[in-house]
C-alpha positions as CSV (number, residue, x, y, z in Angstrom):
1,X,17.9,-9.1,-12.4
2,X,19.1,-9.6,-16.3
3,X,19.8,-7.0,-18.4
4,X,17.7,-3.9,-16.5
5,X,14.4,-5.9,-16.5
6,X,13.7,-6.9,-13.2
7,X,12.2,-10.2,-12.2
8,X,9.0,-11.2,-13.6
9,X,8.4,-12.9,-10.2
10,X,8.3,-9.8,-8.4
11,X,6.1,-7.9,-10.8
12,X,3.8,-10.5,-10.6
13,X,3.9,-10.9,-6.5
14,X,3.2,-6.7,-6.6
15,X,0.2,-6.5,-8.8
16,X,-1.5,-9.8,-7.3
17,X,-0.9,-8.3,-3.6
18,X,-1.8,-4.7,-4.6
19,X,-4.9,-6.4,-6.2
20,X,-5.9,-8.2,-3.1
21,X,-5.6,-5.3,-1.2
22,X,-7.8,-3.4,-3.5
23,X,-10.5,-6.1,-3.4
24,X,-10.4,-6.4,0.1
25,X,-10.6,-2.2,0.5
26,X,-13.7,-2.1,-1.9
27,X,-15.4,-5.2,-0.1
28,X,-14.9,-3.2,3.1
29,X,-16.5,-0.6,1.7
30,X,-19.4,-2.1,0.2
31,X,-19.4,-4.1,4.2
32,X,-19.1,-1.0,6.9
33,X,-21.3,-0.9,9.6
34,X,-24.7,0.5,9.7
35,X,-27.1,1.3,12.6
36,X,-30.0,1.6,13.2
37,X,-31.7,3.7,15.8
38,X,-34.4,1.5,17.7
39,X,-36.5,2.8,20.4
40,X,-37.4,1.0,23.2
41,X,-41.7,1.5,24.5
42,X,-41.0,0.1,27.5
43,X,-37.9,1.9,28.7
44,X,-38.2,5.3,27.0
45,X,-35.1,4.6,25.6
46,X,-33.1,5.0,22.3
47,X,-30.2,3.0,20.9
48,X,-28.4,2.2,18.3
49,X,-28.0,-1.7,17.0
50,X,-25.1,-2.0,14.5
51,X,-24.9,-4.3,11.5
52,X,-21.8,-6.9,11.2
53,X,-18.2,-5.8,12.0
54,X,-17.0,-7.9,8.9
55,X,-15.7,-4.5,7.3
56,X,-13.2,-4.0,10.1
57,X,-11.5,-7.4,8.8
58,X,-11.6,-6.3,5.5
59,X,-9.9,-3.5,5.7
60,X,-7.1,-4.8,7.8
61,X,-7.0,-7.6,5.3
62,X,-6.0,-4.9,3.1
63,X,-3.6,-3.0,5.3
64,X,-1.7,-6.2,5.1
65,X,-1.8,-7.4,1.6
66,X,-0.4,-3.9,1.0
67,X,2.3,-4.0,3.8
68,X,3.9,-7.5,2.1
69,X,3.6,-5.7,-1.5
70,X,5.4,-3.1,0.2
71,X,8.0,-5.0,1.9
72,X,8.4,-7.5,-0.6
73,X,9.5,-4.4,-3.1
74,X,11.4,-2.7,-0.8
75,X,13.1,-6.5,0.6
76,X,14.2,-6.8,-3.2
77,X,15.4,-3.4,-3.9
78,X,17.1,-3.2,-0.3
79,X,15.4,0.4,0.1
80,X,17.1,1.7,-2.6
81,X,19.7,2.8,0.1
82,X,21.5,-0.4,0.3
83,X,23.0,-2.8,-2.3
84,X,24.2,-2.0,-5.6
85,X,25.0,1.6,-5.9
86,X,22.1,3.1,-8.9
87,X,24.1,4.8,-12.1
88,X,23.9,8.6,-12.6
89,X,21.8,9.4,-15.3
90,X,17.8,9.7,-16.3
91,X,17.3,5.9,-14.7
92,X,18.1,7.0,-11.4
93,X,16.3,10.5,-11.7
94,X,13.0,8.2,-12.1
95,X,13.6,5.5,-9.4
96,X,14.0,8.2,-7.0
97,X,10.9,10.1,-7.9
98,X,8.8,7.2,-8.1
99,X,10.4,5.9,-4.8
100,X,9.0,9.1,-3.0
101,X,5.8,9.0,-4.9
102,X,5.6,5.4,-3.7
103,X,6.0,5.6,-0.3
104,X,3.8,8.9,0.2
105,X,0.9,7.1,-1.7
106,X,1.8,3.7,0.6
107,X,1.0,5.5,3.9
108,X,-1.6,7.5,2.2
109,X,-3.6,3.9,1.4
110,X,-2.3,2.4,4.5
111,X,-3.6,5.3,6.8
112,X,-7.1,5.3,4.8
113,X,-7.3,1.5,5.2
114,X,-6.6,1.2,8.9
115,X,-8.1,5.0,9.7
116,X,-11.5,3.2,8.0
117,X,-10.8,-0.3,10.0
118,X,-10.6,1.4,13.2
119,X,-14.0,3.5,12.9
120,X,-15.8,0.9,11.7
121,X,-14.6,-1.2,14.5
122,X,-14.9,2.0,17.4
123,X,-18.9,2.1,17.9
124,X,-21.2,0.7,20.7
125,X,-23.4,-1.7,20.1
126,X,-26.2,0.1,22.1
127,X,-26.1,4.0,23.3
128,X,-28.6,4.9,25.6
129,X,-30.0,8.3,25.1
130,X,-32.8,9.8,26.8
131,X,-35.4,12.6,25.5
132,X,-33.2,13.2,22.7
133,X,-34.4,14.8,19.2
134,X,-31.9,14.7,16.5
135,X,-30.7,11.5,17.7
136,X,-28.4,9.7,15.0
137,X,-26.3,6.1,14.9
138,X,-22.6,7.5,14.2
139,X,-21.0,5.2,11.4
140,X,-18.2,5.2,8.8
141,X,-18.3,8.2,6.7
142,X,-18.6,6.8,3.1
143,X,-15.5,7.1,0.4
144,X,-13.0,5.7,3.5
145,X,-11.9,2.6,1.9
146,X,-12.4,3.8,-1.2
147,X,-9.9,6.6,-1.1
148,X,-7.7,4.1,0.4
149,X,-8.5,1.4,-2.7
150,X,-7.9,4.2,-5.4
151,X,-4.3,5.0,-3.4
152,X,-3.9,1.2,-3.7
153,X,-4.2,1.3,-7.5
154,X,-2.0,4.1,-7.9
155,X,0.3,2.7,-5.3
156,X,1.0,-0.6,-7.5
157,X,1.5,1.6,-10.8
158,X,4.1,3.4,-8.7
159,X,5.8,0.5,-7.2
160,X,6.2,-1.1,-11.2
161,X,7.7,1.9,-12.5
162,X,10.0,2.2,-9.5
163,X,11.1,-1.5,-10.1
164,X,11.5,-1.3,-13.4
165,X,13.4,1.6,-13.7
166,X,15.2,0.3,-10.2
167,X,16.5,-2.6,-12.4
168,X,17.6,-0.3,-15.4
169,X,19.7,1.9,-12.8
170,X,21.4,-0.6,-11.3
171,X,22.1,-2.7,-14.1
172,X,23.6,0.4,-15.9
173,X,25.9,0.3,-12.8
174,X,26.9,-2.6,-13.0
175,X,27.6,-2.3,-17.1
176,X,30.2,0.6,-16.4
177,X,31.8,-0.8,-13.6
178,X,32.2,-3.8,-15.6
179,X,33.5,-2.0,-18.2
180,X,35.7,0.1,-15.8
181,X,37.4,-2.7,-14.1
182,X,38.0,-4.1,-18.0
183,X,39.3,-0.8,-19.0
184,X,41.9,-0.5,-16.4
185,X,43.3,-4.1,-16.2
186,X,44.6,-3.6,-19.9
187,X,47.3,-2.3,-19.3
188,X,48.5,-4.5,-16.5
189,X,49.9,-7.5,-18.5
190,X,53.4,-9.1,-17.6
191,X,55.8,-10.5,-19.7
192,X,57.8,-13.2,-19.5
Protein backbone atom coordinates (compact mmCIF):
# COMPACT_ATOMS: atom_id res chain seq x y z
CA UNK A 1 0.00 0.00 0.00
CA UNK A 2 1.70 3.67 -0.99
CA UNK A 3 1.20 6.45 0.89
CA UNK A 4 -2.40 5.43 2.85
CA UNK A 5 -4.20 4.63 -0.49
CA UNK A 6 -4.60 1.13 -0.58
CA UNK A 7 -4.28 -0.90 -3.83
CA UNK A 8 -6.39 -0.03 -6.64
CA UNK A 9 -6.38 -3.87 -7.39
CA UNK A 10 -8.18 -4.61 -4.41
CA UNK A 11 -10.82 -1.89 -4.75
CA UNK A 12 -11.43 -3.05 -7.93
CA UNK A 13 -11.59 -7.06 -7.01
CA UNK A 14 -14.40 -5.78 -4.00
CA UNK A 15 -16.84 -3.83 -6.02
CA UNK A 16 -16.72 -6.26 -9.12
CA UNK A 17 -17.36 -9.31 -6.56
CA UNK A 18 -19.79 -7.36 -4.40
CA UNK A 19 -21.48 -6.58 -7.79
CA UNK A 20 -21.72 -10.08 -8.90
CA UNK A 21 -23.09 -11.03 -5.88
CA UNK A 22 -25.73 -8.41 -6.18
CA UNK A 23 -26.73 -9.51 -9.66
CA UNK A 24 -26.74 -12.89 -8.88
CA UNK A 25 -29.14 -12.06 -5.51
CA UNK A 26 -31.65 -9.97 -7.66
CA UNK A 27 -31.66 -12.71 -10.52
CA UNK A 28 -32.59 -15.11 -7.71
CA UNK A 29 -35.08 -13.13 -6.89
CA UNK A 30 -36.69 -12.35 -10.02
CA UNK A 31 -36.08 -16.75 -10.47
CA UNK A 32 -37.72 -18.40 -7.04
CA UNK A 33 -39.89 -21.03 -7.31
CA UNK A 34 -43.48 -20.89 -7.87
CA UNK A 35 -46.26 -23.62 -7.61
CA UNK A 36 -48.97 -24.30 -8.78
CA UNK A 37 -51.75 -26.30 -7.22
CA UNK A 38 -53.13 -28.90 -9.77
CA UNK A 39 -55.79 -31.20 -9.05
CA UNK A 40 -55.98 -34.49 -10.16
CA UNK A 41 -60.08 -35.82 -11.63
CA UNK A 42 -58.99 -39.02 -11.50
CA UNK A 43 -57.47 -39.50 -8.12
CA UNK A 44 -59.21 -36.85 -6.02
CA UNK A 45 -56.09 -35.50 -5.35
CA UNK A 46 -54.30 -32.19 -4.97
CA UNK A 47 -50.64 -31.21 -5.54
CA UNK A 48 -48.36 -28.87 -5.98
CA UNK A 49 -45.92 -28.76 -9.29
CA UNK A 50 -43.04 -26.31 -8.77
CA UNK A 51 -41.39 -24.06 -11.35
CA UNK A 52 -37.46 -24.37 -11.94
CA UNK A 53 -34.97 -24.59 -8.99
CA UNK A 54 -32.55 -22.17 -10.92
CA UNK A 55 -32.99 -19.57 -8.02
CA UNK A 56 -31.37 -21.90 -5.50
CA UNK A 57 -28.13 -21.61 -7.76
CA UNK A 58 -28.44 -18.14 -7.84
CA UNK A 59 -28.46 -17.34 -4.67
CA UNK A 60 -25.56 -19.63 -3.66
CA UNK A 61 -23.79 -18.04 -6.60
CA UNK A 62 -24.15 -15.03 -4.50
CA UNK A 63 -23.26 -16.44 -1.07
CA UNK A 64 -20.00 -17.06 -2.81
CA UNK A 65 -19.16 -14.09 -4.78
CA UNK A 66 -19.61 -12.35 -1.45
CA UNK A 67 -17.61 -14.88 0.70
CA UNK A 68 -14.23 -14.20 -1.76
CA UNK A 69 -15.05 -10.34 -1.55
CA UNK A 70 -14.96 -10.98 1.99
CA UNK A 71 -12.02 -13.02 2.30
CA UNK A 72 -10.11 -11.36 -0.29
CA UNK A 73 -10.52 -7.94 2.13
CA UNK A 74 -9.92 -9.56 5.10
CA UNK A 75 -6.73 -11.89 3.37
CA UNK A 76 -5.25 -8.33 2.51
CA UNK A 77 -5.83 -6.54 5.70
CA UNK A 78 -4.93 -9.79 7.80
CA UNK A 79 -8.17 -9.20 9.91
CA UNK A 80 -7.18 -6.14 11.06
CA UNK A 81 -5.72 -8.27 14.10
CA UNK A 82 -2.65 -9.28 12.53
CA UNK A 83 0.10 -7.40 10.62
CA UNK A 84 1.14 -3.96 10.90
CA UNK A 85 -0.06 -2.54 14.16
CA UNK A 86 -3.00 0.59 13.00
CA UNK A 87 -1.81 4.23 14.50
CA UNK A 88 -3.82 5.81 17.29
CA UNK A 89 -5.78 8.54 16.02
CA UNK A 90 -9.24 9.32 13.96
CA UNK A 91 -7.90 6.63 11.17
CA UNK A 92 -8.10 3.85 13.35
CA UNK A 93 -11.42 5.05 15.14
CA UNK A 94 -12.96 4.59 11.48
CA UNK A 95 -11.41 1.18 10.42
CA UNK A 96 -12.70 -0.22 13.52
CA UNK A 97 -16.25 0.99 13.13
CA UNK A 98 -16.46 0.15 9.65
CA UNK A 99 -14.84 -3.30 10.35
CA UNK A 100 -17.83 -4.08 12.70
CA UNK A 101 -20.33 -2.54 10.50
CA UNK A 102 -18.78 -4.72 7.77
CA UNK A 103 -18.86 -7.88 9.16
CA UNK A 104 -22.47 -7.56 10.89
CA UNK A 105 -23.81 -6.46 7.35
CA UNK A 106 -21.59 -9.56 5.70
CA UNK A 107 -23.52 -12.29 7.78
CA UNK A 108 -26.61 -10.23 7.55
CA UNK A 109 -26.33 -10.62 3.31
CA UNK A 110 -24.81 -14.00 3.69
CA UNK A 111 -27.61 -15.36 5.98
CA UNK A 112 -30.46 -13.67 3.65
CA UNK A 113 -28.72 -15.28 0.56
CA UNK A 114 -28.35 -18.83 1.74
CA UNK A 115 -31.57 -18.52 4.27
CA UNK A 116 -33.40 -17.65 0.59
CA UNK A 117 -31.23 -20.57 -1.28
CA UNK A 118 -32.29 -23.12 1.04
CA UNK A 119 -36.18 -22.41 0.96
CA UNK A 120 -36.35 -22.16 -2.39
CA UNK A 121 -34.48 -25.36 -2.69
CA UNK A 122 -36.71 -27.18 0.55
CA UNK A 123 -40.17 -27.87 -1.30
CA UNK A 124 -41.77 -31.14 -2.75
CA UNK A 125 -42.32 -31.42 -6.03
CA UNK A 126 -45.88 -32.97 -5.42
CA UNK A 127 -47.83 -32.98 -1.93
CA UNK A 128 -50.71 -34.99 -1.79
CA UNK A 129 -53.55 -33.66 0.13
CA UNK A 130 -56.86 -34.96 0.31
CA UNK A 131 -60.46 -33.05 0.87
CA UNK A 132 -58.51 -30.07 1.68
CA UNK A 133 -60.03 -26.38 1.34
CA UNK A 134 -57.61 -23.62 1.80
CA UNK A 135 -55.08 -25.68 0.20
CA UNK A 136 -51.86 -23.52 -0.85
CA UNK A 137 -48.27 -24.30 -2.69
CA UNK A 138 -45.76 -22.99 0.07
CA UNK A 139 -42.89 -20.96 -1.66
CA UNK A 140 -40.22 -18.27 -0.99
CA UNK A 141 -41.67 -15.39 0.79
CA UNK A 142 -40.84 -12.40 -1.55
CA UNK A 143 -38.04 -9.55 -0.48
CA UNK A 144 -35.53 -12.68 0.59
CA UNK A 145 -32.83 -12.09 -1.82
CA UNK A 146 -33.61 -8.76 -2.04
CA UNK A 147 -32.92 -7.90 1.52
CA UNK A 148 -29.93 -9.95 1.11
CA UNK A 149 -28.85 -7.79 -2.43
CA UNK A 150 -29.53 -4.38 -0.63
CA UNK A 151 -27.09 -5.77 2.49
CA UNK A 152 -24.70 -6.67 -0.46
CA UNK A 153 -24.67 -2.95 -1.61
CA UNK A 154 -24.15 -1.66 1.68
CA UNK A 155 -21.80 -4.41 2.46
CA UNK A 156 -19.21 -3.19 -0.50
CA UNK A 157 -19.65 0.60 0.60
CA UNK A 158 -18.52 -0.65 4.03
CA UNK A 159 -15.78 -2.88 2.99
CA UNK A 160 -14.24 0.50 0.74
CA UNK A 161 -14.33 2.71 3.54
CA UNK A 162 -12.80 0.12 5.80
CA UNK A 163 -9.90 -0.37 3.26
CA UNK A 164 -9.31 2.91 2.69
CA UNK A 165 -9.14 4.10 5.90
CA UNK A 166 -7.28 0.58 6.83
CA UNK A 167 -4.48 1.89 4.53
CA UNK A 168 -4.44 5.51 5.99
CA UNK A 169 -3.98 3.83 9.66
CA UNK A 170 -1.45 1.69 8.92
CA UNK A 171 0.51 3.76 6.79
CA UNK A 172 0.40 6.51 9.57
CA UNK A 173 2.14 3.76 11.58
CA UNK A 174 4.47 3.11 9.70
CA UNK A 175 5.29 7.13 9.12
CA UNK A 176 5.97 7.53 13.03
CA UNK A 177 7.77 4.52 13.48
CA UNK A 178 9.90 5.57 10.71
CA UNK A 179 10.28 8.66 12.12
CA UNK A 180 10.82 7.12 15.61
CA UNK A 181 13.57 4.80 14.75
CA UNK A 182 15.19 8.16 12.70
CA UNK A 183 14.72 10.18 15.80
CA UNK A 184 16.53 7.99 18.14
CA UNK A 185 19.58 6.78 16.03
CA UNK A 186 20.79 10.53 16.04
CA UNK A 187 22.39 10.48 18.61
CA UNK A 188 24.22 7.27 18.31
CA UNK A 189 27.18 8.41 15.98
CA UNK A 190 30.89 7.31 16.82
CA UNK A 191 33.82 9.05 16.25
CA UNK A 192 36.87 8.13 15.23
Amino acid sequence: MREGKGSSLVFLLIVVLSLAAFAFAIAAERRRSRGNIIKDEMTNTTYCVYSSDVATGYGVGGFLFLLSSESLLMGMTRCMCFGRPLAPGNSRAWTIIYFISSWLTFLVAESCLIAGATKNAYHTKYRHVLYAQNFSCESLRKGVFIAGAVFVVVNMILNVYYYMYFAKATSSATDSHKANRSGSSVGMTGYK
